[in-house]
N, C-alpha and C positions, 0 to 999 in steps of 0.2 A: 125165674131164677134171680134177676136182679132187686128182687126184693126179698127175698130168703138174706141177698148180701148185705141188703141196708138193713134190714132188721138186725141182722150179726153185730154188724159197724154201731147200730142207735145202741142200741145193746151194750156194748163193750165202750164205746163212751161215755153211756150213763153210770155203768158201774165203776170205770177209773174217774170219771167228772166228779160222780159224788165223794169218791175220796179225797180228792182236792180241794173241793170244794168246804169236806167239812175242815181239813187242814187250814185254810184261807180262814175261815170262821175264827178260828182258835186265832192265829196272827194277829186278826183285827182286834179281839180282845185285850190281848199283851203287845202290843207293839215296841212300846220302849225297853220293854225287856230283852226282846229279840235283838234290838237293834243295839241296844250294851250288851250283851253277852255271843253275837259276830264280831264284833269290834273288836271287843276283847281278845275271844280266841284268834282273829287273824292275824291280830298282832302279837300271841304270844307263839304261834305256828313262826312267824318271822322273823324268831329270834333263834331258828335254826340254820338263818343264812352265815351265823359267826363260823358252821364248818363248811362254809363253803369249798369244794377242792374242784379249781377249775385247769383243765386239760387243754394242754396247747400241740400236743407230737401230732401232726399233719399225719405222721403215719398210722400211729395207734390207732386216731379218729376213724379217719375216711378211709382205711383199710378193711376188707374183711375179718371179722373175729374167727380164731381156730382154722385159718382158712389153709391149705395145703401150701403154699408156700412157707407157711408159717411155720406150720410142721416139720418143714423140707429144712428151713432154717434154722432149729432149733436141734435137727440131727447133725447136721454142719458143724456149729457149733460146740454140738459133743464130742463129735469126731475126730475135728480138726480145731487143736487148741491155737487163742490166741497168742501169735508169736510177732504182735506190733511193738513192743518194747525190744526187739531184737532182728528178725528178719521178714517184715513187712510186707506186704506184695497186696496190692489195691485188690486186683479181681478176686484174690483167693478171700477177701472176707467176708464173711455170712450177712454183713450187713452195710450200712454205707459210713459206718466209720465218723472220725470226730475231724475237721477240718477247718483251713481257712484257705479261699481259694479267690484268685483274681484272673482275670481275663483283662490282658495285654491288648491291644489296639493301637499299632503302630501308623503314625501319623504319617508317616512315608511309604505306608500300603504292603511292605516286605521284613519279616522279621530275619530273613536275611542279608542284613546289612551290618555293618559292622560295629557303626555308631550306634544304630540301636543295641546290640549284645551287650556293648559299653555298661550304655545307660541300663539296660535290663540286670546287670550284675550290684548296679546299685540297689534298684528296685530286690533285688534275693537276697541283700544283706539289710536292707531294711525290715525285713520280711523275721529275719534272727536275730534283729536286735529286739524286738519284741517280747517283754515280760508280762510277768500279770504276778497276783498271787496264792497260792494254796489257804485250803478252808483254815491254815494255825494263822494266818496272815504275813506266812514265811514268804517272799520275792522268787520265783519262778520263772527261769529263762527258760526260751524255745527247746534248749539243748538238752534242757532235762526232763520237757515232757514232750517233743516230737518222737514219732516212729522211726524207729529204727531202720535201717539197711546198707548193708554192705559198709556198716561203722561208722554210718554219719545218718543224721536228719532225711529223711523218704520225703522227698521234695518231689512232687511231679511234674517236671517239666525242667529239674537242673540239670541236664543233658545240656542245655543252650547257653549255661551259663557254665560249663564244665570245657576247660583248658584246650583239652582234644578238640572240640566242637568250634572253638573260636576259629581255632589255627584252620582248620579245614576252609570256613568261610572266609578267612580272611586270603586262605592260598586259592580260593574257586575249585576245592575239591568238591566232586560230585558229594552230595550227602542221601546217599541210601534211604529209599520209602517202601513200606513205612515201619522199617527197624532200624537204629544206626548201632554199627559195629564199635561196642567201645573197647577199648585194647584191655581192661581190669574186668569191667562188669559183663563183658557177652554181648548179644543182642536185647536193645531195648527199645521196645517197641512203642510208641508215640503218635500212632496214625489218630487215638480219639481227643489231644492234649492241642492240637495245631489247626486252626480255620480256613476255608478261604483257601484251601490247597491248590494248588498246580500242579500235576505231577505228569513228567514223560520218560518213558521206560523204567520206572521204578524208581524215577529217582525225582527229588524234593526240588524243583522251578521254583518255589514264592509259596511262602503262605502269609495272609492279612492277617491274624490273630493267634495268642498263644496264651495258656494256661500256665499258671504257678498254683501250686496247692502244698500247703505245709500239712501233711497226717501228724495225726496228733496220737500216741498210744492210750491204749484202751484196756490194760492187761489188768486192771486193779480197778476198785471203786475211788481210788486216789487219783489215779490217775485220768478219770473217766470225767471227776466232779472237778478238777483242777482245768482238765482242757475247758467246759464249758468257760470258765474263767478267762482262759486267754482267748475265747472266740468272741466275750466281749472287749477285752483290750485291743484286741486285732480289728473288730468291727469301728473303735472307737478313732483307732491311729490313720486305717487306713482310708478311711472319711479326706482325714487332714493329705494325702499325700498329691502330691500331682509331679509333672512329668510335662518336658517341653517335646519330647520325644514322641510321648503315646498318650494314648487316655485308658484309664480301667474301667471292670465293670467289677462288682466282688461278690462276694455269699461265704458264708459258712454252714455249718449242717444242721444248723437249728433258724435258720433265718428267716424261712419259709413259714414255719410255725408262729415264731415270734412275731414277724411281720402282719400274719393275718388276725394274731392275737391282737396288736395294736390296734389296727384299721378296725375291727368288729368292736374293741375298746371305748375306739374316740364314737364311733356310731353310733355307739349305744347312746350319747350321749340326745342325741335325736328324738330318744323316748320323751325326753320333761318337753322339747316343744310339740310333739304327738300328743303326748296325754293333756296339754293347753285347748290344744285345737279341738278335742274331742269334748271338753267340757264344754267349751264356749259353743260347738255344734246344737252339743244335745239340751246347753239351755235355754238353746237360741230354737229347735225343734220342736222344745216342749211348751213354749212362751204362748198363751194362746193370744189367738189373732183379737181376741174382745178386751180391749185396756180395763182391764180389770183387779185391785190390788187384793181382792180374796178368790178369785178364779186360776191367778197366775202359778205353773205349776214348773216352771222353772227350776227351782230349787229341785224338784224330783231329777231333771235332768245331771243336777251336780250329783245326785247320792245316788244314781244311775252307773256313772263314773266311776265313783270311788269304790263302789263294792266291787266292781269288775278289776281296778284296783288294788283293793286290799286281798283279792282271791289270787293274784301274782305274787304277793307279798309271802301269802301262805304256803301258795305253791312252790316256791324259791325255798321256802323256810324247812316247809319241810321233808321235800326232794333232798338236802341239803344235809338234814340230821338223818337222813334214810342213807344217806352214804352215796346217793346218783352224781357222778361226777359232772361237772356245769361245764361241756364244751360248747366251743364258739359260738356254731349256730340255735345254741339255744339261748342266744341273746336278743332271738326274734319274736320270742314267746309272750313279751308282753305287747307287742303289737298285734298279735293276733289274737290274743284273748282281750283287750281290749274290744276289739272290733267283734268279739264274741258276745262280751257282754253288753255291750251295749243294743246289739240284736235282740236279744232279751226282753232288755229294759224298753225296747221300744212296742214288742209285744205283748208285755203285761201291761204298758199305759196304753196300749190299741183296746187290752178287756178292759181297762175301768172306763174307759172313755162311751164302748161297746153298752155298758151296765142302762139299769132305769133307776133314773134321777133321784127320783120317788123312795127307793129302797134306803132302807139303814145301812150304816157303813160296812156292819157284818156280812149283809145278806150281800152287797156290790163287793167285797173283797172276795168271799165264797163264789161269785160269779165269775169273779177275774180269773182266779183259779183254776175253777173247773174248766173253763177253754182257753185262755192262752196258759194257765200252768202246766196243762197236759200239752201244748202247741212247747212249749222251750223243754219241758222231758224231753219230748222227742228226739227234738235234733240236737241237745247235750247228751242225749244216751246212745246217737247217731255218732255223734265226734269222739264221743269216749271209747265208743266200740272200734273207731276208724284209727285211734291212734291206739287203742291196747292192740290191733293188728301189729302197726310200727313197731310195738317196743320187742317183739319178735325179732326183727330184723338183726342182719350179721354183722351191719355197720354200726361200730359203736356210735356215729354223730348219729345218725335215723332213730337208735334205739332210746336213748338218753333224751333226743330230745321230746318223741312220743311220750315217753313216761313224764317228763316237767311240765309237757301238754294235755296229756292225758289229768295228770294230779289237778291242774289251773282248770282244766274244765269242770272237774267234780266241784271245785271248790266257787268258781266263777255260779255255777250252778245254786250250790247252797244258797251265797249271798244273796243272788237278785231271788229266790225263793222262798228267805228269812229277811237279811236288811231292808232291800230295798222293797218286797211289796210291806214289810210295816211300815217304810217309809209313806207308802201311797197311801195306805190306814191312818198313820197320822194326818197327812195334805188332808185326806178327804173328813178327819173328823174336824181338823179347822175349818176348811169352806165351811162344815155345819155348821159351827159357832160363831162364823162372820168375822173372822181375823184374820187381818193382815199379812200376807204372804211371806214378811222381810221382818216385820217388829213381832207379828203373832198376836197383838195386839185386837181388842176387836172395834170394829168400825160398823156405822150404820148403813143401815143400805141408803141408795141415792133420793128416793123418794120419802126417806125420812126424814130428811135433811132440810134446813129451812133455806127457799130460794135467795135469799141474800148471800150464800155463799160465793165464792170463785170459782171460778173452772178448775184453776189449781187444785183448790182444796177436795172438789169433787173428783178429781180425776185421782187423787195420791192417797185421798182420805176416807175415801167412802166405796162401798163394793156389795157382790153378792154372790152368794156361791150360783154355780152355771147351774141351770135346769135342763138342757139339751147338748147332747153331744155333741154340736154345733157349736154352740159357746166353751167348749171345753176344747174344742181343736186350732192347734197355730195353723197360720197359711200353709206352712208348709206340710200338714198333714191332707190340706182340702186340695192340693196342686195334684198329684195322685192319683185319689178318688175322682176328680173330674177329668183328668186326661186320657187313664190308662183303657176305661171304656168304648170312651170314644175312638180310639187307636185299633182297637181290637174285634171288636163287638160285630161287625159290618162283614158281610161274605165278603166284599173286594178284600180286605182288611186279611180277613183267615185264610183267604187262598194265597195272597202275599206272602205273610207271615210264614206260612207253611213250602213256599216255593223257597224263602230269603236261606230257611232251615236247612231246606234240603241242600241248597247251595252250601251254606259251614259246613254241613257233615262231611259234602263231597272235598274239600278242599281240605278238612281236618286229615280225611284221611289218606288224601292226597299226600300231606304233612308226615305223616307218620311214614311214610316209607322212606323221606328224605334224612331222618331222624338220625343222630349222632350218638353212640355211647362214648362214657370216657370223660373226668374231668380235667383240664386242662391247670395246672399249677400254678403256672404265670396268672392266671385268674384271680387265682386268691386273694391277689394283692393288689395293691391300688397302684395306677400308671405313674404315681412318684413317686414309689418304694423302688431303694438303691435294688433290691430282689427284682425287682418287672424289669430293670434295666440289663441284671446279669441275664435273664433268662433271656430276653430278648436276643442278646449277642450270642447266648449259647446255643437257643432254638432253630436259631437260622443261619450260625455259620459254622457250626461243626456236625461231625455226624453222630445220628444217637444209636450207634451198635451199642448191642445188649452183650456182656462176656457171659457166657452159660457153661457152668459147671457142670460135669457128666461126673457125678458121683457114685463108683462103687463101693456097697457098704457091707459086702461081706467077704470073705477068707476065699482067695483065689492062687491058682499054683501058677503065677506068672513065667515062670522057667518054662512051664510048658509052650510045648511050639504051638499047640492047636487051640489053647488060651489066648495067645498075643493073635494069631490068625482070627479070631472069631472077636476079639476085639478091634483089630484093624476094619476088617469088613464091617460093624457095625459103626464103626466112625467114618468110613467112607459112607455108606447110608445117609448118615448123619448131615455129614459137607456136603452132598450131592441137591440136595432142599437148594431151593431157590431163595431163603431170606437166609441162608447162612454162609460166610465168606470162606473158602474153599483156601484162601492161602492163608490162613491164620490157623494154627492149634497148637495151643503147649500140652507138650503131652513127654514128660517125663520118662515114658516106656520108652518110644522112637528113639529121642535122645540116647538114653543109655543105651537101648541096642546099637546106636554110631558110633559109642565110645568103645573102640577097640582092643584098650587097656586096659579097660576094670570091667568089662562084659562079660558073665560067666553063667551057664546054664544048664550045669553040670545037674544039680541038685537044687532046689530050695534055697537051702540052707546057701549054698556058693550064690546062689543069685542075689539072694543078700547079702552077702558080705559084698560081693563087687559093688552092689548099688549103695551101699555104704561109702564107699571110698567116691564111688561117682558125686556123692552127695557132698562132699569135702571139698571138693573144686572148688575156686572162688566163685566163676561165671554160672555154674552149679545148684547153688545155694537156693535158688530162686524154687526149686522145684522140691526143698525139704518141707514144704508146707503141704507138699498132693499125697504125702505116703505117710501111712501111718504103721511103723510096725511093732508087733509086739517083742513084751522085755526081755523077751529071750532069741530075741532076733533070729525067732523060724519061719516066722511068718509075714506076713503083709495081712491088716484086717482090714485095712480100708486104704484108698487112693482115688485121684480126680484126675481127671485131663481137663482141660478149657477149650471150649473154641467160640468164636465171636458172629453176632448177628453183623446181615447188612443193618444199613441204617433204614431204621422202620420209624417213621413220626406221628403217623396212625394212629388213637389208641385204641381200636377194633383189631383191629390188623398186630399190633403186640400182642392183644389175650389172646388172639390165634395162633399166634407162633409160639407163644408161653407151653398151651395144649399141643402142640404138633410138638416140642421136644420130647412133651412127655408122653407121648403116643410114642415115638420112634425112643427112646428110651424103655418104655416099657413093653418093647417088642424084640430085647435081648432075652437070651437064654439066663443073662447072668442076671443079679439083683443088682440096678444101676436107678437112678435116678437124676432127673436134670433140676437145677437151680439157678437162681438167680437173686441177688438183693431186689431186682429192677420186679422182679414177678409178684413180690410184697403188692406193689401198685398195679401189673397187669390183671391180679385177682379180682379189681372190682368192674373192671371191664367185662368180666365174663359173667359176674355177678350178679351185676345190675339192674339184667333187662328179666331174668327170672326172678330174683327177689321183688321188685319192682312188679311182677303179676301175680303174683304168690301173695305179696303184702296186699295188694288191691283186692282180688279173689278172697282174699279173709275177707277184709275192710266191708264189701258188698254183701256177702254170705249174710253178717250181724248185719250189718244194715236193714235189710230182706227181713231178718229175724226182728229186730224190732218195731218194726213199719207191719210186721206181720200181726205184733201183740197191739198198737197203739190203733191200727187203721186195718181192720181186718177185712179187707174190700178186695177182689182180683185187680180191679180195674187201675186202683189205685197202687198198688204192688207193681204192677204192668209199669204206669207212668212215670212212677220215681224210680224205678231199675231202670228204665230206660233212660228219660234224664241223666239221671249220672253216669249212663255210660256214654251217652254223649257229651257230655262235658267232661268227661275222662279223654275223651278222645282227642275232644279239642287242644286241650292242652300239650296232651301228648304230640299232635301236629302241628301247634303253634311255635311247641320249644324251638325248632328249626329257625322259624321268620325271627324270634327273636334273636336266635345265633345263641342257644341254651343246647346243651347236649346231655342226656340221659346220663347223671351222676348221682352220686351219695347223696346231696344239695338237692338237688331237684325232682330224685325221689323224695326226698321231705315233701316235698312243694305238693306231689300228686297226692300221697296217701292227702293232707289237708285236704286239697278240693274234693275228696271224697265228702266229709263232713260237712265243706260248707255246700256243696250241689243238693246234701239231701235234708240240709237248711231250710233253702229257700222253695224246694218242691215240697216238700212236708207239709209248711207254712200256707202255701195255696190251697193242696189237696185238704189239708186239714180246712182250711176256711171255706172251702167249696160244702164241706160235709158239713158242716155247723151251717149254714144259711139257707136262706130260703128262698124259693120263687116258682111260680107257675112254670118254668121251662127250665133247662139248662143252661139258657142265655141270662135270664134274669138270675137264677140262684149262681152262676160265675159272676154274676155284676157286684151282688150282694157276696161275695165272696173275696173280691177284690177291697172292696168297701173294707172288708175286716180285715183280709191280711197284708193286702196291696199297701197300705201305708207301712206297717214297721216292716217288711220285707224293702219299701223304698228306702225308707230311711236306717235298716242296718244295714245297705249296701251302700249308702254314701256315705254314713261313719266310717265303715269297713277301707272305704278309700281313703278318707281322710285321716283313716289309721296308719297307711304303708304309704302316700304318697310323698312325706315326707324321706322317706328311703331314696328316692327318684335322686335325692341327692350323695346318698353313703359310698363311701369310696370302696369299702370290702364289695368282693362278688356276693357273698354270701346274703347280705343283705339287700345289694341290689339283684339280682337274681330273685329274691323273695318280694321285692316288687312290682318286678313283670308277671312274674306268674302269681303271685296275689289279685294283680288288676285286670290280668284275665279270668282267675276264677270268680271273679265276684261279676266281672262284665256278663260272662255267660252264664252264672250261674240267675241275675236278677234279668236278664233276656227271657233266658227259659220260663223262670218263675212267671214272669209280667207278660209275657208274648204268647212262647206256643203252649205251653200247659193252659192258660186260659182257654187257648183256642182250641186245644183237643178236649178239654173236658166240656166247654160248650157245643162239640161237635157229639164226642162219645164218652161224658163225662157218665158216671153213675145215674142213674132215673133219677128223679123226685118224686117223692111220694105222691099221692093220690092228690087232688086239689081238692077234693070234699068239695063242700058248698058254700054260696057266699052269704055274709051277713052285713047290714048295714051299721058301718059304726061312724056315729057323728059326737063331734064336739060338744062337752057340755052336756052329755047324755046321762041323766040320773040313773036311768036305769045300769049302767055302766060304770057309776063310782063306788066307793067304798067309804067307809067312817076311821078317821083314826081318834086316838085317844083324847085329842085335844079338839074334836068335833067337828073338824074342817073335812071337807070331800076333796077327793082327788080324783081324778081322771088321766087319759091316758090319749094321745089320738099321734102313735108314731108310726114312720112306716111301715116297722117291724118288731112287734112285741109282743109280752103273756099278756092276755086279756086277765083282768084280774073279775072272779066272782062278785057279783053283787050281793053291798049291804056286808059285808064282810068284817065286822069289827075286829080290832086289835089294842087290846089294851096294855098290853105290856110292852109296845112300841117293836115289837117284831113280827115279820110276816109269818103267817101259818103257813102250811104246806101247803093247807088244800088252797092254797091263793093260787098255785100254778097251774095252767091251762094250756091248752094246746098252741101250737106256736101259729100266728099267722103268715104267711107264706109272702104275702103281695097287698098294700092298700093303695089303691086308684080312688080318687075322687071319691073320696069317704069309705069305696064298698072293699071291703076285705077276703081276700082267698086263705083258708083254713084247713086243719083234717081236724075231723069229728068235730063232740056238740064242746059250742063254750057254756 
């Protein structure tokens, strides 16, 4: 059975190899042309970043798309018009509204004190002296674009700075918690506005901290584009202010946004010394160790670069003119395609290095091709498939950014497939011509040179192209292949390895049960953004009750008794829940039914007219925002009550509670629904961890799928499904250690390590099936050999790609270098450690060993004539034996020159299948 598999697998490589192969041929002939005409188009692809439209709304991003709140929000909306130009009220709005808000921090620990009220009443009129101006460039006071209420400016938190309130403090009248009775406006309620609370018997001891917030109307696109304007004059002034009294902390409602936009801004700036660093790696990787000035292939390393490069450039360009809106975190995308490509580039210089020396540049470009061009298909047709899963996804940052990744990989793909192997076709047909690696220039070889030379001049002036793979590799391709054997190879070695494994799985998965959904806000931004300082004082010294709207959206006969009965009981239901506060509910109904004067429930029609007249009261007015009735004022078609969460900090624990309202909502008779602005953001919490398996479960499925078309082998299917699901795992358990929590962010992160896990297993497996040896040990050795170096060396690019992040102040970007430098950690473990060791354990068979033949050095019988009538021979450790006597006159090999591959050569004697 296990050769019916390898015959499938020799089979379905030979037939994709030769495609490549003959594509490679064709490259080597046109080189320059390919290499101007990618150039070309990447850069005319990147002259579609002029529409670039980049997205900064924190909510839009990292929110669910179409998500039920959303929905729930935009009936709200319908329902209930806005009435912020007129009679304002925070909780009743569908959304979080346009602001500018401070948090007070009184230096004598009590906002009740007198001296502070003082000073705080300066702080409220600084607050309306505040102008900005409208898009004509007309001057705009507070007064004419704040919310409305009860005929002045919706200040949240002027109770403390309002007449009544002083006098109370200054007389030691009890002041009522957490509503205070004002003699015009009613009860108003202030429990979520004040920090740091004291409270005994209901009533207000000391609070540390207190909120001001100026609402800003929102009733018009005037009005809506004029507040953004005053929330930067307000951000600008209130910088300048201070206070011998207190100290502030501030925000406005785009701050968050704006803030994160900044910090991933200046980060990005990080990229030109990345893309430094990478060049100077891969020239410094590709420099062979033999001082050589026509072997040096350096240069391949800068055009290695650049093409991975200019496929960013392309994919920006034309993401860009495609209309895909550029949010934040796809400001990481050239660091990871970067680190893509260069992966690549280190795989096609592993097949030309791989090639015989011997061959014309067609027949070694054709060679390069056919194994490592089908080795970077693979795992580009692996990432492309890993993020067209992403662009699925419900969050728009995941979606957006898969597709700018998705496009850079096709494109990353082309180049090193078109630039940069004609780049290696050009290198390799100078070496032929004996020129100079920097001038181009051609130089003699060393032994043609007359001994009176210098050292100098021999060392800078004179060269020759490499005859062995050995001369064509830098140190640090030979550091590698001589360690990683040795490491592996040894049973102590494999039963280690395989014990050290079993240990990460257990502890990954140990990991994953400690695992946190939920992004955390304060995150976003960097620890000295004025925002990390509001949240901070907000996070921890006030509490975060949710107000949840119970919205009824259809035509109900409130007169009736056994309508308000079956509403009451279902609101008691409601307040009996343990995350909801049992002494908080505005509810418009109860009220009127206390009002004994205009209560009337004769009819309908009488119920509304008294709820009319209820609605005229000044204290009143508050509840004209719950009832919606029709113009013929027979009806009521829609109305809300509120009632408020405990504080829940959680964010597991909110998208629970978000789902429990709407469970106990939709377990009335009546059509009610609950809401919240706050539920916008509990939506991805509930999200996350099923998109997040849903996107993976694609991601894998294609994965399977093309690992099934490239390497059609059980075994090998077996080993890189597995693989990736242990380093899916890993990650998944590590996010904890690093203090990461399953979010919008860091699903990016996993669908990636999808692509790069079946990178680096691909890369082995694939090398394991191209080589050769008497056993499983020797064909892993010879495996390693071939893929063991660009698998080493695109996982230290890959690092040297993100490690500069280690420094980025956004989360976004640092969070993408923890979990970048763990999927590369695990991913080149796996590769280098235990896949060696289980395919040398139960890797695929090797073919038959056939029989040996003796091949010696210098063996006539064993060379060939070429046109210019020199013989050549061949004595490597692993190569075609070429047929004897074989002329070639037209300077290219003939077919029938290929011969069966030798498996193993010991001290001259060679292991083969069938005859040479």
């Amino acid at each position: 059975m296990g050769n019916i598999f390898n015959v499938c697998y020799d089979k379905a490589e030979e037939k994709i190899g030769a495609v490549f192969e003959k594509y490679g041929r064709f490259v080597a002939r046109h080189p320059w042309k390919i290499v101007l005409i990618g150039v070309f188009l990447n850069g005319l692809l990147g002259i579609g970043m002029l529409r670039l439209n980049v997205v900064i709304d924190v909510q839009r991003v990292y929110t669910p798309i179409g998500s039920q709140a959303s929905k729930d929000g935009d009936m709200v909306t319908n329902l209930f018009p806005d009435t912020s130009g007129s009679n304002f009220i925070g909780y009743q709005m569908p959304n979080f509204g346009r602001y500018g808000e401070v948090i007070i921090i009184p230096k004598g620990g009590n906002i009740l004190d007198a001296a502070f009220l003082t000073e705080l009443t300066s702080l409220y009129s600084f607050l309306l002296s505040i102008d900005t101006t409208d898009q004509n460039g007309n001057t705009v006071s507070v007064n004419d674009i704040c919310a409305r209420s009860f005929g002045n400016c919706a200040i949240d938190g002027d109770v403390f700075v309002d007449t009544q309130f002083i006098n109370d403090v200054n007389l030691s009248t009890a002041i009522p918690f957490p509503y205070y009775n004002h003699a015009s406006r009613g009860q108003i309620y202030y429990e979520q506005i004040v920090g740091g609370t004291v409270v005994s018997s209901n009533t207000l001891v000391s609070a540390n901290l207190l909120i001001l917030r100026v609402n800003l109307r929102t009733d018009s696109d005037y009005f809506t584009e004029t507040a953004k304007n005053w929330q930067d004059s307000f951000l600008a002034k209130i910088k300048q202010y201070s206070s011998s009294n207190f100290d502030i902390a501030f925000s406005h409602s785009d701050s968050l946004s704006e803030e994160l936009n900044e910090n991933v801004s200046g980060d990005i700036l990080i990229f030109s010394i990345t893309f430094t660093i990478m060049i100077t790696y891969a020239c410094v990787a590709t420099m062979t160790a033999r001082c050589d000035v026509v072997g040096q292939r350096s240069n391949l390393g800068f055009a290695g670069v650049l093409a991975a490069g200019l496929a960013i450039v392309a994919a920006f360009g034309l993401g860009s003119a495609c209309g895909v809106e550029f949010v934040s975190i796809v400001g990481v995308v050239p660091f990871l395609i970067i680190g893509i490509g260069v992966d690549d580039m280190f795989m096609l210089m592993s097949g030309i290095t791989n090639t015989n020396y011997d061959d014309c540049v067609e027949t070694r470009i054709g060679q390069t091709m056919k194994t490592s061009g089908v080795s970077i298909t693979i795992t580009s047709l692996t990432d492309l498939l890993a993020f067209a899963a992403g662009a699925s996804s419900i969050f728009l940052s995941v979606r957006n950014f898969c597709i700018y990744c998705g496009i850079a990989v096709v494109f990353c793909y082309i180049n090193q497939a078109t630039i940069f192997i004609a780049c290696i076709a050009i290198n390799e047909k100078r070496t032929d011509d004996n020129r100079h690696y920097a001038s181009c220039f051609k130089v003699k070889e060393p032994q043609d040179e007359s001994s009176n030379k210098s050292k100098c001049y021999m060392l800078c002036c004179t060269g020759r192209k490499p005859k062995n793979q050995s001369e064509s590799e830098s140190y640090l391709d030979k550091f590698p292949r001589w360690l990683i054997p040795k490491l592996i190879l040894t049973i102590p070695a494999k039963v280690t390895i395989i014990a050290l494994f079993a240990g990460y799985l257990g502890v990954s998965i140990w990991g994953v049960t400690r695992m946190e959904q939920g992004l955390d806000l304060q995150n976003l931004v960097s620890e000295s953004s004025y925002y990390y300082n509001y949240r901070e004082h907000l996070d921890n010294n006030f509490p975060i009750g949710t107000p949840v709207s119970l919205v009824f959206d259809g035509v109900l006969t409130y007169s009736d008794s056994s309508v308000q009965t079956k509403i009451d009981t279902h609101l008691s239901s409601i307040k009996a829940e343990s995350t909801v506060q049992d002494s908080l509910e505005i509810n418009w109904l109860t009220e009127y039914k206390n009002d004994a004067t205009n209560y009337k429930d004769s009819t309908e029609q009488d119920f509304i007219s008294g709820l009319l007249d209820f609605l005229h009261i000044t204290s009143n007015t508050r509840f004209q925002n719950d009832i919606v009735i029709n113009n013929s004022n027979t009806s009521i078609i829609a109305s809300r009550i509120h009632v408020m969460s405990e504080s829940i900090k959680q964010s597991q624990e909110q998208g629970k509670f978000m789902l429990r309202m709407r469970e106990l909502a939709s377990e009335s008779s009546f059509s009610i629904f609950a809401f919240s602005p706050a539920f916008l953001f509990y939506e991805q919490y509930v999200a996350i961890l099923s998109q997040t398996l849903q996107t993976l479960g694609i991601a894998v499925a294609m994965v399977f799928l093309v690992t099934c078309i490239f390497m059609p082998h059980p075994l090998l299917l077996l080993y890189i499904t597995t693989t990736v699901a242990m380093i899916t795992v890993g990650i998944f358990g590590f996010l904890s250690f690093l203090g990461l929590t399953l979010s919008a962010i860091t699903m990016i992160h996993i669908i990636m390590s999808i692509g790069f896990s079946v990178d680096f297993a691909a890369h082995i497996c694939h090398g394991y099936m191209i080589s050769s040896g008497k056993n499983r040990n020797e064909r892993m050795k010879s495996g390693i050999i071939r893929a063991g170096v660009p698998i080493f060396h695109g996982a230290i690019s890959s690092l040297l790609g993100v490690i500069m992040l280690a420094a980025a102040k956004s989360y976004i970007f640092y969070s993408f270098f923890l979990v970048m430098s763990l999927v590369i950690t695990f991913g080149i473990l796996h590769a280098l450690f235990l896949l060696p060791v289980i395919l040398s354990l139960i890797g695929p068979s090797p073919p038959g060993t056939g029989s040996k033949v003796d091949v010696k050095q210098n063996d006539p019988s064993m060379s060939y004539s070429e046109s210019n009538g020199t013989s050549k021979y061949k004595n490597e450790s692993v190569f075609h034996i070429p047929r004897p006597s074989v002329s070639i006159g037209n300077g290219y090999p003939e077919k029938r020159r290929s011969s069966p591959i030798i498996r193993q050569c010991e001290d001259g004697i060679c292991y083969f299948t069938g005859n040479p």
